[in-house]
C-alpha positions as CSV (number, residue, x, y, z in Angstrom):
1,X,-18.8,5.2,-29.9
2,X,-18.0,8.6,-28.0
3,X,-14.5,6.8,-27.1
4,X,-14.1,6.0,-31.1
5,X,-14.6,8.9,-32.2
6,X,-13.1,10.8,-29.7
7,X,-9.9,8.3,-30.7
8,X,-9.9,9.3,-34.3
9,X,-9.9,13.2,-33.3
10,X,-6.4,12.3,-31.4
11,X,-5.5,10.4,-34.5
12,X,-6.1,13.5,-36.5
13,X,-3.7,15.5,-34.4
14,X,-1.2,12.8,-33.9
15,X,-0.5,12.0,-37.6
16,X,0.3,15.8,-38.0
17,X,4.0,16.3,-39.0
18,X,5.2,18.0,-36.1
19,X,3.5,15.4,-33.5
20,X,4.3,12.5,-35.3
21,X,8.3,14.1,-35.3
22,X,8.0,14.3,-31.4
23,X,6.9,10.8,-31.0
24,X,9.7,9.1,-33.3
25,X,11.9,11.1,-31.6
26,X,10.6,9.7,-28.3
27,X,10.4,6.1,-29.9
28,X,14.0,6.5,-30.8
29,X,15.1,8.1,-27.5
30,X,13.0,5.4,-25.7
31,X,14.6,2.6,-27.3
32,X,18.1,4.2,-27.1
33,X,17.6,4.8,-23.1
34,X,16.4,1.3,-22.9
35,X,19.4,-0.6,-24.6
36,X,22.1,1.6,-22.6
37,X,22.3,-0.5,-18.7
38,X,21.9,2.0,-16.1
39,X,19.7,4.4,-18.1
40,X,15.7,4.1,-17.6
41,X,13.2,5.9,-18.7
42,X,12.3,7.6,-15.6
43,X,15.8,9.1,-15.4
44,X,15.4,10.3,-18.9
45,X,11.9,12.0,-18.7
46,X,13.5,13.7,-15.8
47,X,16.1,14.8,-17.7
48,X,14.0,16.3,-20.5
49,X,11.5,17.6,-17.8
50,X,13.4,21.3,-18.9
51,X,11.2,21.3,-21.9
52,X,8.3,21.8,-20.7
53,X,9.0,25.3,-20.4
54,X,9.5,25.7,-24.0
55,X,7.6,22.7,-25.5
56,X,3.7,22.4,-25.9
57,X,1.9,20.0,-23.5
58,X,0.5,17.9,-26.6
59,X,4.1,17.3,-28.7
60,X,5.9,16.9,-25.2
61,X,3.2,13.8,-23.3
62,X,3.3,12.2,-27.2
63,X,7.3,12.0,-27.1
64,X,7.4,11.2,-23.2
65,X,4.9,8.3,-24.2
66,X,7.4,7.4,-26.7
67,X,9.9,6.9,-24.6
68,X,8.0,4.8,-21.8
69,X,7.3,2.4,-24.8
70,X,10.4,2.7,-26.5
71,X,12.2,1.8,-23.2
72,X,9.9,-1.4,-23.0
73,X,11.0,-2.4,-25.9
74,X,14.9,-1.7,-26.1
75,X,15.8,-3.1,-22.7
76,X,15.5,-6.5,-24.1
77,X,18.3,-5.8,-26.6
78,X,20.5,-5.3,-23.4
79,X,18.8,-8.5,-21.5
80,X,19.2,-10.8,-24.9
81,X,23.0,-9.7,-25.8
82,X,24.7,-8.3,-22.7
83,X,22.7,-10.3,-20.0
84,X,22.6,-7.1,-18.1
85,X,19.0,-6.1,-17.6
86,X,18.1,-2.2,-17.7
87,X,14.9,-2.0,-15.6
88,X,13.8,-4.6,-13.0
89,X,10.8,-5.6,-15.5
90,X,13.3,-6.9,-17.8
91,X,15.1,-9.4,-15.9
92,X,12.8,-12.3,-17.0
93,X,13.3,-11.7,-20.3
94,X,17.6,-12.3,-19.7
95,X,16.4,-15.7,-18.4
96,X,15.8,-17.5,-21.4
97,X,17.3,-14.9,-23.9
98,X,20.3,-14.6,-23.4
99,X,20.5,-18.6,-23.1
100,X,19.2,-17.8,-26.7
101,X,21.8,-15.7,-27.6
102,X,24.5,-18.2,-26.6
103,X,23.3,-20.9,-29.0
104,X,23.2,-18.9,-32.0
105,X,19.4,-17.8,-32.0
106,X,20.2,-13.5,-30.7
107,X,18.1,-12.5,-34.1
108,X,15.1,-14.8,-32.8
109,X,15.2,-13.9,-29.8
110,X,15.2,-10.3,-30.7
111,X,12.6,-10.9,-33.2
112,X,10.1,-12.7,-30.5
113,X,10.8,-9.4,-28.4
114,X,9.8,-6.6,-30.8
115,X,7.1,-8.9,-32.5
116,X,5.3,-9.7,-28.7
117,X,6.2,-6.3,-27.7
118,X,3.9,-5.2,-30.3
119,X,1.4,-6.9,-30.4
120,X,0.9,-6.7,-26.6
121,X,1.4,-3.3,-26.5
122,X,-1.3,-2.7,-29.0
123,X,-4.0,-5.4,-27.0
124,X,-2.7,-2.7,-24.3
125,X,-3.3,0.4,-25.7
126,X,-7.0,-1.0,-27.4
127,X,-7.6,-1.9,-23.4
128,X,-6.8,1.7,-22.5
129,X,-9.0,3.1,-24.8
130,X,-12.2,1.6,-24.4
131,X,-12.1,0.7,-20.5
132,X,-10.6,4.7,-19.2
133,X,-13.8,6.1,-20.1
134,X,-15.7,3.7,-17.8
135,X,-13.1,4.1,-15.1
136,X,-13.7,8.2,-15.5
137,X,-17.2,7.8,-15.0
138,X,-17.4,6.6,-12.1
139,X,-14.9,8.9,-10.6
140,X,-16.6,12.0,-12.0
141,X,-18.8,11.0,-8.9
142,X,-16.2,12.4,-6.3
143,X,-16.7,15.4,-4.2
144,X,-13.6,17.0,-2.2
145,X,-13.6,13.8,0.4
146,X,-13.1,11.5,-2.0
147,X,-10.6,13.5,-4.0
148,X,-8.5,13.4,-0.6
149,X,-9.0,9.5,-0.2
150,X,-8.1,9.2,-3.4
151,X,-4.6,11.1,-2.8
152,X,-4.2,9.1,0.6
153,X,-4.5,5.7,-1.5
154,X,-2.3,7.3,-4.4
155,X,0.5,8.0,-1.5
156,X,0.0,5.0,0.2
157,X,-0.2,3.0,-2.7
158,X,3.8,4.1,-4.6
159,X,5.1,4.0,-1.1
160,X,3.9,0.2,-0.8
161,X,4.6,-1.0,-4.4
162,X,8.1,1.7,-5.3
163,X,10.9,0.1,-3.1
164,X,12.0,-3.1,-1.3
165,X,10.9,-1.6,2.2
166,X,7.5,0.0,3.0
167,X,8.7,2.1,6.1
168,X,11.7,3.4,3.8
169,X,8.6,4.4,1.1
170,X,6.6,5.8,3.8
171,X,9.8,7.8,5.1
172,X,10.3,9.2,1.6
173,X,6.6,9.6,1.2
174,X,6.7,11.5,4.7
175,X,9.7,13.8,3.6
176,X,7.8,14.6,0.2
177,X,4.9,15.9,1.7
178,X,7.0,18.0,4.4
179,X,8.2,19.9,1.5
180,X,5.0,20.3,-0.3
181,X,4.0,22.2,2.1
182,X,6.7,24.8,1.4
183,X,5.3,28.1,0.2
184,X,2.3,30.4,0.5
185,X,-0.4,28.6,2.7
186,X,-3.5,29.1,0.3
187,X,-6.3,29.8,3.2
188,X,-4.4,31.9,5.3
189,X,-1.3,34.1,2.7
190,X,1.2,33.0,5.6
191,X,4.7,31.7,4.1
192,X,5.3,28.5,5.4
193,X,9.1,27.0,5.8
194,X,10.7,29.6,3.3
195,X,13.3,30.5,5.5
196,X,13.1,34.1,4.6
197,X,14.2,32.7,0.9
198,X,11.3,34.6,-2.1
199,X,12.6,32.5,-4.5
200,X,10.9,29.2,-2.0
201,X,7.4,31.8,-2.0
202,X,5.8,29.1,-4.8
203,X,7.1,26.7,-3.5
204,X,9.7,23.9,-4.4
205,X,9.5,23.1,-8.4
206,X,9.0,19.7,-8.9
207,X,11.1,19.8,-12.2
208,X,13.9,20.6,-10.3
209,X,13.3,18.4,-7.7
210,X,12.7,15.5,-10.2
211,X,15.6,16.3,-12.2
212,X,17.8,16.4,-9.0
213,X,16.8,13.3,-7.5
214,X,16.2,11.2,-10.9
215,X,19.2,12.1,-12.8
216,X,21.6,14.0,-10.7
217,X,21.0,11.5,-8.1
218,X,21.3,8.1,-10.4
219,X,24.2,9.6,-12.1
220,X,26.0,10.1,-8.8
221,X,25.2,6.4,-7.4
222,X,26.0,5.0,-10.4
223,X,29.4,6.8,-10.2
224,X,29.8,6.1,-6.8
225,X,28.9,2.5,-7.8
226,X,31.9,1.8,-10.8
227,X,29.0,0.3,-12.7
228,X,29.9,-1.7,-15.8
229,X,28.3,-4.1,-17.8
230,X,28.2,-7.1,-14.9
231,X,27.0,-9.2,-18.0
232,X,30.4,-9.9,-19.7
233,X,30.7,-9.6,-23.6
234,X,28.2,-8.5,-25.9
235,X,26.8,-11.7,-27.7
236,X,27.8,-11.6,-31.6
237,X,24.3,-11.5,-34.1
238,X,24.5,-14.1,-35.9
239,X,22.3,-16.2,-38.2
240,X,18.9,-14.8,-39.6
241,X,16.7,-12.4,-37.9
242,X,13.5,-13.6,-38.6
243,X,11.3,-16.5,-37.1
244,X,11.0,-19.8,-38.5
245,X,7.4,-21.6,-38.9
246,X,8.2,-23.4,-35.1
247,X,9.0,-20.2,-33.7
248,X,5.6,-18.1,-35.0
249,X,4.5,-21.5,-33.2
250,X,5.3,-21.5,-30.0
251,X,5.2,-17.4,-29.4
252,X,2.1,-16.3,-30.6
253,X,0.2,-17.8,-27.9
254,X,2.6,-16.5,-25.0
255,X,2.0,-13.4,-26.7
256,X,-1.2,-13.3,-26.4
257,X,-1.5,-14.7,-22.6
258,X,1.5,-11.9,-21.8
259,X,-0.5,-9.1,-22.5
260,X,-3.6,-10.8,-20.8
261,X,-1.4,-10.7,-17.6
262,X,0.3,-7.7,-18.2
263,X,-2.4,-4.7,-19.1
264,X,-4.7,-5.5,-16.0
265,X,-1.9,-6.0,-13.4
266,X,-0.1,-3.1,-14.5
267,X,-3.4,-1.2,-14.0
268,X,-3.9,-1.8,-10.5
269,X,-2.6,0.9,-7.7
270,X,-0.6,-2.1,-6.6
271,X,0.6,-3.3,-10.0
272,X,4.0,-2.5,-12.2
273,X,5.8,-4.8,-14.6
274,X,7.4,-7.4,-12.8
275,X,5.0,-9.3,-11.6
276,X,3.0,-10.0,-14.7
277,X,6.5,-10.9,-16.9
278,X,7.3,-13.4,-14.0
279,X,3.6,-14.6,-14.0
280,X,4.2,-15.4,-17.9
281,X,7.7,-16.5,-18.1
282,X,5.6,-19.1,-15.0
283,X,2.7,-20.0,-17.2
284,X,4.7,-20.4,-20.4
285,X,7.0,-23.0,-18.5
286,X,3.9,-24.9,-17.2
287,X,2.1,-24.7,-20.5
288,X,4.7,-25.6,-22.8
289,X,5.2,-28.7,-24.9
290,X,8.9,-28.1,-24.8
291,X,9.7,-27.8,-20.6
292,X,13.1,-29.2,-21.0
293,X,14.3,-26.1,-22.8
294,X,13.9,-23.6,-20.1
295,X,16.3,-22.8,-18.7
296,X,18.6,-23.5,-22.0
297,X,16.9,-20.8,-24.5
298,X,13.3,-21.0,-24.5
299,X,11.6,-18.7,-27.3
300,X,8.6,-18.9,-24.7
301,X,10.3,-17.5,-22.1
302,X,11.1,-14.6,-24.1
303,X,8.0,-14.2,-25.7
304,X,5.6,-14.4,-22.8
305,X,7.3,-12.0,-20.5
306,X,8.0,-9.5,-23.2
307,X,4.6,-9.0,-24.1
308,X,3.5,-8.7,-20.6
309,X,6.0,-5.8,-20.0
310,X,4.5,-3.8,-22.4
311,X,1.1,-4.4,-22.2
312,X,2.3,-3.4,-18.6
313,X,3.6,-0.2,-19.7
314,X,0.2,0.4,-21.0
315,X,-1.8,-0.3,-17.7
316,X,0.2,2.0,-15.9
317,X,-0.9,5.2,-18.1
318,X,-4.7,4.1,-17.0
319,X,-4.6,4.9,-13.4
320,X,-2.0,8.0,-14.1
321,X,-4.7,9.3,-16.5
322,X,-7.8,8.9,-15.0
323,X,-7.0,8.3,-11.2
324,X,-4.0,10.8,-11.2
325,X,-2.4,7.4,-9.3
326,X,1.3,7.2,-10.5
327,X,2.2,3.1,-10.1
328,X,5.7,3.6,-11.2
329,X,8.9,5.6,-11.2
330,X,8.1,7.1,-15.0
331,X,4.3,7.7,-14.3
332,X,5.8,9.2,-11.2
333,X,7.6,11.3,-13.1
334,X,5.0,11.6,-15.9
335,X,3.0,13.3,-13.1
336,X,5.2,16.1,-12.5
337,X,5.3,16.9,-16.0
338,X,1.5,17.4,-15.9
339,X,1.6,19.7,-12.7
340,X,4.9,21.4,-14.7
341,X,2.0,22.2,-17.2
342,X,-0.7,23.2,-14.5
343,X,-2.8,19.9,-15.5
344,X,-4.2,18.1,-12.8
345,X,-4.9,14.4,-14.1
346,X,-7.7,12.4,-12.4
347,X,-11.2,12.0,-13.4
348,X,-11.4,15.5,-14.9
349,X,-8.5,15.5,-17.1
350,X,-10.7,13.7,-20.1
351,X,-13.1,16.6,-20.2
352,X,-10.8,19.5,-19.6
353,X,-7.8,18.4,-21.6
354,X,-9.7,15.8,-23.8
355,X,-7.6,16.5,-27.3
356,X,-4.3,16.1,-25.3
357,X,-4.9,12.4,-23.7
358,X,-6.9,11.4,-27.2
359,X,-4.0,12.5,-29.2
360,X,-1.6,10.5,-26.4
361,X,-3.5,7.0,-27.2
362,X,-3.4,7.6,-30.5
363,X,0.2,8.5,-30.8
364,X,1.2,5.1,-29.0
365,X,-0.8,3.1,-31.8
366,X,1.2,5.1,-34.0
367,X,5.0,4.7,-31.5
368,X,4.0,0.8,-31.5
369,X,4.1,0.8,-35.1
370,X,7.3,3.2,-35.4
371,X,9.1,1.1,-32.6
372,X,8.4,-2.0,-34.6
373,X,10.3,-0.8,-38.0
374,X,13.0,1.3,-35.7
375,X,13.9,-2.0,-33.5
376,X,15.5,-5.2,-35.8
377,X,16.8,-2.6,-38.3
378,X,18.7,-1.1,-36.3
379,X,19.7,-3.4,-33.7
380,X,23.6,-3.4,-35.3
381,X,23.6,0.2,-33.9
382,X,22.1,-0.3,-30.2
383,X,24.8,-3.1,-30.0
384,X,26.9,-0.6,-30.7
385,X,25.8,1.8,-28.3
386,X,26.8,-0.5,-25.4
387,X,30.4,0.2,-26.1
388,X,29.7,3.6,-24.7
389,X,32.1,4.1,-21.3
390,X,29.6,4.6,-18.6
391,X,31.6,7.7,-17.5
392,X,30.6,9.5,-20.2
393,X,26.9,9.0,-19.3
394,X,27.1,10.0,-16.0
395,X,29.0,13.3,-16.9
396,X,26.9,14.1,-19.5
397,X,23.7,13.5,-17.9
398,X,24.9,15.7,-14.5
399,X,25.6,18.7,-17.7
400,X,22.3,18.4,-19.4
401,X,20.3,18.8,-16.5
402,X,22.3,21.6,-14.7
403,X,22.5,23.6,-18.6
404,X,18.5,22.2,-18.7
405,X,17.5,23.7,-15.3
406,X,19.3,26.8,-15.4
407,X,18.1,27.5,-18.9
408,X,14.5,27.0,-17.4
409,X,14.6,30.2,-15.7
410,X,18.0,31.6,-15.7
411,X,18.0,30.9,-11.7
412,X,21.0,30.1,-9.8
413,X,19.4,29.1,-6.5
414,X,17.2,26.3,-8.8
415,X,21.2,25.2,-10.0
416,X,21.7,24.7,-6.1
417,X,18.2,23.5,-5.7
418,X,18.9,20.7,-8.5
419,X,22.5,19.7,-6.4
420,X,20.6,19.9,-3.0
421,X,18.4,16.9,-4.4
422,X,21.2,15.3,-6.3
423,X,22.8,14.9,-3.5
424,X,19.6,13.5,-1.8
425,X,18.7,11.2,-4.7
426,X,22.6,9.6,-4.1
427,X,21.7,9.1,-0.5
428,X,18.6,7.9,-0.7
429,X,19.8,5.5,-3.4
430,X,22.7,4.4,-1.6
431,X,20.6,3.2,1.2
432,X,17.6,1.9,-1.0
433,X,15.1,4.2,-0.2
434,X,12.9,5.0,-3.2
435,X,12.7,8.3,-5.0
436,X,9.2,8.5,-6.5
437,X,7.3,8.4,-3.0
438,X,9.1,11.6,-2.4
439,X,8.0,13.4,-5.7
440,X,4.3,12.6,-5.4
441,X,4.4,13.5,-2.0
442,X,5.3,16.5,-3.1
443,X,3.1,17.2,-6.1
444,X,-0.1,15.6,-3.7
445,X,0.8,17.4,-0.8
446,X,-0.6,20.9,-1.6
447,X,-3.5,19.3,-3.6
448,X,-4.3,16.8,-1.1
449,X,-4.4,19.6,1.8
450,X,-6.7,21.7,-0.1
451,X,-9.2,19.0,-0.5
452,X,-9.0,17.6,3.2
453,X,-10.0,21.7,4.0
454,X,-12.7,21.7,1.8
455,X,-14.3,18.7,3.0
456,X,-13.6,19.6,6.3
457,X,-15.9,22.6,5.5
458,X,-18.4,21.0,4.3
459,X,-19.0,18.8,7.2
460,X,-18.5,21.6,9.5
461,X,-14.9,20.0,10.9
462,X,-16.4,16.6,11.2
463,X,-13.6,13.8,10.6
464,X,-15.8,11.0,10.0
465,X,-17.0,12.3,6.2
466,X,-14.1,10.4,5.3
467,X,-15.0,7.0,6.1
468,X,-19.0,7.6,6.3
469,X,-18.9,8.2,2.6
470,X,-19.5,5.1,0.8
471,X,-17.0,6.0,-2.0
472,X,-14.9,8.1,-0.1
473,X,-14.9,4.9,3.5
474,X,-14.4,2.0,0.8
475,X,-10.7,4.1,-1.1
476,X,-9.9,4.6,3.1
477,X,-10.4,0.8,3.5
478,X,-8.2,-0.4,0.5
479,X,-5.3,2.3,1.5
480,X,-5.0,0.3,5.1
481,X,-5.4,-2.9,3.5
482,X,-2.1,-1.7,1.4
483,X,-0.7,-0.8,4.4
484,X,-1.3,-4.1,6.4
485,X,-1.0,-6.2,3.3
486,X,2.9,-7.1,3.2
487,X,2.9,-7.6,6.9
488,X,-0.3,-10.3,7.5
489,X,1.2,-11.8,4.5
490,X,4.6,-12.1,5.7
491,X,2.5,-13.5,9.4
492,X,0.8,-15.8,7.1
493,X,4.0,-17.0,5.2
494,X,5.7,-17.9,8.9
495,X,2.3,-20.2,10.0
496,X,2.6,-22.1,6.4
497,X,6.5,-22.7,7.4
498,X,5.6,-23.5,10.9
């Protein structure tokens, strides 16, 4: 009942005019960023990271959450009609969709998509609510050496799961939490690697750094890259835009069994999107009375691994919010926002900032409900929007966040700052490693120090607290088993060949 009630108290604030304005505009953003190829919603929150200068914490995590949903839900405009999927969760929807698309059935398709997106994404969001509070409970039980195995598994865990290589995550991870260390050292007043620079005294700001590397960076691969739409013509809408009887048939059940895969998976350290929508798209083929369609337009197929991506999207806010765990680009991102604020999420966050994360669930019941009117009405328009020459993105985006950074705090030397990482972002993209590992190692790093000192205190410079605690010795043991997971399973994979 506290949860309930604690619920409607977010509902209260998030059905006020001015919140409920910030999260269509996030819904609408979300969507718009999710239809356009090449444009994600962790590149976007980057981009609008600026505004947390200016915005309140509540209004700006409400439209942020907008646009992590709305993303979910317009990418599989793009994967229906253009073929061309926008995020990596999304590619198992263009399987059977856009097969869809080519027989005439776009509007179903579509329809299947938004429909399963919301329902999933509410079976999400009911999950979130009711099973946090259990999950902060338990971790209100950590003292400062379990706050630092915590962090290690947090690190170890978007370095294993955010990128094709885990030594290129660890390497980012590794480079992130060289420079978190830049600034003041907290026990001792020395500056550490300022280079005689004041402005470098607080260290690096992870808005700039995220902007940099996010947007900056994307926008220069991307350029680099001569990326088009890869997909070919955008498919013509044509026909009705509703379901018949046979297709509420055959989706409401993949529905269902989507967000059952997706909200638990995308809740683990280990977890994301793509997984679940390819363990649906899987278990709808297997399951259906109709196997000979897959592959030639399966509503299933669309269904299934819809609903799993955003009941996904829903399970990632769960360890973000109570762990402080960030198991994706945009909850990497998400994160800096919160330190950009001075709130530290983990198990604390519910009790200290309790009206902002109750007024965040609430406002994506409410986003599920907006993104559900915003998406077949206006699907003419986000067809449109794919006519848009990528060019245009990239400039614009690389002039919003230099005018968004310098407006910040008038600082010229964050303007170089924000090119410094650009240009790091284009490397590190160009050779495939990933991004995030490098901003939480850089949010974690100073937070992650602190508490290894303080435990270190405590048990008078004795090591072994860390793995002698029970709590503390069993988040040690699952952060090596991420570590030696890919590689006995790779052994394993060679024996079974063999």
């Amino acid at each position: 009942m506290e949860a309930f009630d604690a619920l409607m108290g977010g509902f209260a604030i998030a059905l006020q005019p001015t919140t409920l304005m910030w999260g269509f505009v996030g819904c609408f953003v979300g969507t718009l960023v999710g239809v356009l190829p090449g444009i994600g919603p962790a590149l976007t929150i980057a981009l609008l990271l600026p505004l947390t200068y200016h915005v309140p914490a509540t209004s700006m995590f409400v439209m942020f959450a907008g646009i992590y949903y709305g993303a979910a839900y317009g990418g599989s405009t793009t994967s229906i009609l253009l073929n061309t999927p926008g995020e990596s969760a999304a590619v198992v929807t263009a399987l059977e969709g856009n097969k869809m698309a080519r027989r005439g059935r776009a509007g179903q398709a579509l329809a299947t998509a938004a429909i399963g997106s919301f329902v999933a994404g509410t079976i999400g969001t009911l999950a979130l609510t009711f099973v946090a509070p259990w999950v902060v409970e338990a971790a209100l039980a950590f003292g400062p050496a379990e706050y630092f195995s915590l962090m290690v598994l947090s690190v170890v865990a978007v370095s294993a799961v955010l990128g094709n290589s885990m030594l290129r995550g660890l390497v980012a991870l590794g480079l992130g939490l060289l420079l978190g260390m830049v600034g003041v050292d907290l026990q001792t007043g020395q500056p550490r690697f300022t280079f005689g620079r004041p402005e470098l005294l607080d260290g690096i700001e992870v808005t700039v750094a995220a902007v940099g590397l996010f947007a900056v960076g994307e926008a220069l691969y991307l350029a680099w890259q001569g990326r088009e739409s890869k997909g070919g013509e955008v498919m013509k809408l044509s026909g009705s835009l509703w379901m018949s009887k046979q297709d509420w048939a055959r989706s409401w059940k993949a529905w269902f069994r989507g967000a059952f895969f997706g909200f638990p998976i995308g809740a683990m350290p280990a977890g994301g999107a793509e997984l679940p929508t390819l363990l649906s798209y899987y278990t709808e083929k297997k399951l259906s009375k109709h196997p000979e369609e897959f592959g030639h337009g399966a509503i299933e197929g669309v269904a299934g691994p819809e609903a799993a991506n955003n009941a996904a999207a829903a399970g990632v806010l769960m360890p973000l919010l109570t762990l402080g765990i960030p198991t994706s680009a945009t909850a990497a991102i998400m994160l800096s926002a919160f330190e950009g604020y001075g709130i530290q999420t983990g198990p604390q966050l519910f009790s200290q900032q309790g009206s902002l994360v109750w007024t965040l669930i609430a406002s994506l019941y409410i986003g599920n409900v907006i993104l559900l009117v915003l998406n077949l009405p206006l699907v003419s328009l986000w067809v449109k929007l794919l006519k848009i020459p990528p060019p245009w993105l990239y400039a614009g985006i690389i002039v919003i966040s230099t005018a968004g950074v310098y407006g910040a705090g008038n600082s010229v030397f964050n303007v170089g700052l924000l090119f410094v990482f650009g240009l790091l972002g284009y490397i590190m993209r160009r050779f495939d490693f990933p991004a995030a590992p490098l901003i939480v190692g850089l949010i974690l790093a100073p937070l992650g120090e602190q508490s290894m000192r303080q435990a270190l205190t405590i048990s008078q410079g004795d090591w072994s607290t860390f793995f002698t605690r029970p709590l503390s010795g069993s988040l040690m043991a699952v952060s090596v088993l991420l570590l030696l997971a890919p590689t006995l399973w790779r052994q394993l994979r060679r024996r079974a060949k063999d």
